[in-house]
C-alpha positions as CSV (number, residue, x, y, z in Angstrom):
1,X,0.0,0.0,0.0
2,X,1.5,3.2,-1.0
3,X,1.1,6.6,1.5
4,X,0.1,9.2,-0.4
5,X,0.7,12.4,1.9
6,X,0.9,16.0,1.1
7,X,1.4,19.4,2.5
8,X,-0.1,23.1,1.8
9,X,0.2,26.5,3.7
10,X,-2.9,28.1,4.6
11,X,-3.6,32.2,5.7
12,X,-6.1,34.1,7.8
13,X,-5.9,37.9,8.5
14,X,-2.3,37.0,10.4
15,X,-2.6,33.4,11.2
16,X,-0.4,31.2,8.9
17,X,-0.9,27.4,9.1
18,X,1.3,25.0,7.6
19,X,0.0,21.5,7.2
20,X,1.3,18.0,6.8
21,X,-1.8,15.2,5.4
22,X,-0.9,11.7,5.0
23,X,-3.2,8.6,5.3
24,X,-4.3,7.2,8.3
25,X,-7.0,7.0,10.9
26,X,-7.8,10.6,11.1
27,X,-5.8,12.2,14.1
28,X,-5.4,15.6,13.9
29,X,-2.6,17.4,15.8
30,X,-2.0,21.1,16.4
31,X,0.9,22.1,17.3
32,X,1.8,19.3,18.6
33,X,-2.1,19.1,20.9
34,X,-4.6,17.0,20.0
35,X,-7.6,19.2,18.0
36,X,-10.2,18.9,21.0
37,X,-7.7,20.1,23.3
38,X,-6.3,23.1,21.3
39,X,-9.8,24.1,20.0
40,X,-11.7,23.9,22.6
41,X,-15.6,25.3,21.2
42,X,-17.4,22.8,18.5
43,X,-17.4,25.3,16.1
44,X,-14.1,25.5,15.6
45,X,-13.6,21.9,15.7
46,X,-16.4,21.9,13.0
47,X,-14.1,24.4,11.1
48,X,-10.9,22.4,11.0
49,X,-12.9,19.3,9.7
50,X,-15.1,20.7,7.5
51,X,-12.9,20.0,4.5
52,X,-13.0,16.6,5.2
53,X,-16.9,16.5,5.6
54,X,-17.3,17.7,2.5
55,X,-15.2,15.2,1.0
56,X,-16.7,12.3,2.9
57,X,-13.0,11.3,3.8
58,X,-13.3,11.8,7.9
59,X,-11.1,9.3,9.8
60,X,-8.9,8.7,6.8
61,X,-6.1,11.2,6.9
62,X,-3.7,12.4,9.9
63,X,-3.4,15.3,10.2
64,X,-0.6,17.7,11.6
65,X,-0.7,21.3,12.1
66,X,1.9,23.9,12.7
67,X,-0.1,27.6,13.1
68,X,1.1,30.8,14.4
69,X,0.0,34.2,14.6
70,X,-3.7,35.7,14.9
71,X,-6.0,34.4,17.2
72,X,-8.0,31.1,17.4
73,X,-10.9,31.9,15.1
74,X,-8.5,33.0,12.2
75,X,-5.8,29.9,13.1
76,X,-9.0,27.5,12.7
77,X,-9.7,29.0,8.9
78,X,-6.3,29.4,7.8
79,X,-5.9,25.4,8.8
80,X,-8.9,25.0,7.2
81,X,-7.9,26.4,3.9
82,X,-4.4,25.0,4.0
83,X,-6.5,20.9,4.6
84,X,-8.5,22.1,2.0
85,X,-5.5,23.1,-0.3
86,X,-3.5,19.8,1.1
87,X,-6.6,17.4,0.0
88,X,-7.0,18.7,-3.9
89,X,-3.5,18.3,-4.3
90,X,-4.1,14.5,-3.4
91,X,-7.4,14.1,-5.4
92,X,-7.6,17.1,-7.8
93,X,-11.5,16.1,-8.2
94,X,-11.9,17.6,-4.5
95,X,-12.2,20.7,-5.7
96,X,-15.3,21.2,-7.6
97,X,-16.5,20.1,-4.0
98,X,-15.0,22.2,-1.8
99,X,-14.6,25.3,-4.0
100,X,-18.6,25.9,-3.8
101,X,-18.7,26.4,-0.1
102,X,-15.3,28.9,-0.5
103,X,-13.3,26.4,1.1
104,X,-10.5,27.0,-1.5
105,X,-10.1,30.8,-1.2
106,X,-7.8,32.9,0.6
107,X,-10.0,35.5,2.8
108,X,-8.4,38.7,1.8
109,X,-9.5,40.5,4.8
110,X,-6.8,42.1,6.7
111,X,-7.0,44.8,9.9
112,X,-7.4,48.5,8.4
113,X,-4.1,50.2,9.4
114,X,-4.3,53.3,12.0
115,X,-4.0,56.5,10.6
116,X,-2.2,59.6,11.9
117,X,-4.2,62.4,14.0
118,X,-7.1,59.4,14.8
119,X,-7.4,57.4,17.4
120,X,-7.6,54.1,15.4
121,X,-8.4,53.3,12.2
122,X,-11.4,55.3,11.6
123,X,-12.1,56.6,15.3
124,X,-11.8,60.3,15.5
125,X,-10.5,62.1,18.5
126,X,-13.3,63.8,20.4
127,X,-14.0,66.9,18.4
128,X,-14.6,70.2,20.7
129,X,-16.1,73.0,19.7
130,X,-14.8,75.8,22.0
């Protein structure tokens, strides 16, 4: 039996994931934590295997993460997209599956830079009047 295995990169606002697929019985480790311990809510558990849902391969692939950066919401969708990325480089008829539900694009969406004399991005300072 030959191992097919494969690895992608995947990005999120500031999170960058990269991760390692290779057959097996579907363990999925982030950074170095099992999933259910690093992720602790069921929707970002959901997230992570959502590629695999939508394939109908759950359990078949081990899966292992390295992320960094962001927080945990964008670190769950960049590993998402980079599974996502790993599994149509594997089977390239994944992606006229996954591509549907936007699992194969990059979510462009970064923080709005602060600009000078404001208080953030967009906030003003208090304006007075006298």
């Amino acid at each position: 039996m030959s191992t097919t295995s494969s690895h992608a990169i995947g990005r999120r606002k500031t999170s960058v994931a990269r991760v390692y697929i290779k057959e097996g019985t579907g363990n999925v480790s982030v950074n170095k934590r099992d999933l259910s311990n690093y992720f602790c809510t069921a929707q970002l558990q959901y997230k992570v295997n959502q590629p695999f849902a939508i394939t109908e391969t759950l359990g078949k692939y081990d899966v292992k993460v390295n992320v960094e950066g962001g927080g945990i919401t964008g670190q769950a969708e960049a590993i998402r997209l980079g599974i996502s990325r790993a599994l149509v480089s594997i089977n390239p008829e994944y992606r006229p599956l996954l591509k549907p539900d936007g699992l194969m694009t990059r979510d462009p969406r970064m923080v709005e830079r602060k600009k000078f004399g404001q208080k953030k991005a967009r906030k003003r300072f208090q304006f007075s009047k006298r």
